[in-house]
N, C-alpha and C positions, 0 to 999 in steps of 0.2 A: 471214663471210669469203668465202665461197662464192660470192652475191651478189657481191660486188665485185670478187673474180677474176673471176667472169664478164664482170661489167658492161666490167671495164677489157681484157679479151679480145679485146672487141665482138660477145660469142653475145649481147648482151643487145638487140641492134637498132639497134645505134648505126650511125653513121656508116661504122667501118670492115666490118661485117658487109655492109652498103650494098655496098660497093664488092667485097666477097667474092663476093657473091650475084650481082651483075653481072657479073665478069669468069666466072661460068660461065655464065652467060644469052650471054654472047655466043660463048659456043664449044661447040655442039650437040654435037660427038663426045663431050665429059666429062658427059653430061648422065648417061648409061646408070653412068657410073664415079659418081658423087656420089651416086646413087640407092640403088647396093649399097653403097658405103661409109657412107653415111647409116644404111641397116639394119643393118651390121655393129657400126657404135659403139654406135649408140644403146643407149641407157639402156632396161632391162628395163620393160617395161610405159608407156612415155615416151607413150601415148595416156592414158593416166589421168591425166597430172598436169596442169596449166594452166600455161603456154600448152603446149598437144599440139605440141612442136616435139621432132624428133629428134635430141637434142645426147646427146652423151657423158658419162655420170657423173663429176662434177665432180673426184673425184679423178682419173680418167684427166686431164682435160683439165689440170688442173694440173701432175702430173706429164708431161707431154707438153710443154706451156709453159716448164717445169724445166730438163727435158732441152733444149731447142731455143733458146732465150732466157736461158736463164739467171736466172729469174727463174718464179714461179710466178704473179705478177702482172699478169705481161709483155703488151703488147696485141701480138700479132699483126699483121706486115701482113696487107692484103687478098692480095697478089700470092701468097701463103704459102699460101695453099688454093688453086689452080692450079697451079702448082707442086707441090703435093702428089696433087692427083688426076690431074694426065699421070704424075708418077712412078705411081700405083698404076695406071694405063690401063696405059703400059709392059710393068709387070709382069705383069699378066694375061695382055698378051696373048706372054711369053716359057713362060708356064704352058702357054697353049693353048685 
């Protein structure tokens, strides 16, 4: 089941992950925010497993999808991780 939340997500390299990944390719100031949030999620030891990509333990990410979609299945837009990392940019920089 894990697999296929993921796949239908789009962490798995589809299409909508495509268009995730680009819309923060094209805006340098999130690039610093996606890096530590990247390190923050990730999954403990996420260099050991194949593919070494830094995604979220799959129960976060479900539960995340739950909350936000309503649906634990749910694919994500792409716009929804941009949207996610200026809010956390935001927030940092109200921290200091």
């Amino acid at each position: 089941m894990a697999t296929r939340a993921r796949s239908r997500a789009g962490s798995s390299g589809g299409p909508s992950t495509a268009r995730a990944v680009a819309g923060v390719i094209r805006r340098p100031r999130l690039w610093t925010t996606a890096l530590r949030e990247a390190h923050l999620l990730a999954r403990p030891g996420w260099w050991r497993r194949w593919p070494p990509v830094p995604l979220p333990e799959d129960h976060y990410l479900r539960f995340r999808l739950l909350t936000a979609y309503g649906d634990a299945e749910a694919a994500a837009p792409a716009g929804d991780l941009v949207a996610y990392l200026e809010w956390c940019r935001r927030m940092q920089a109200l921290r200091g």
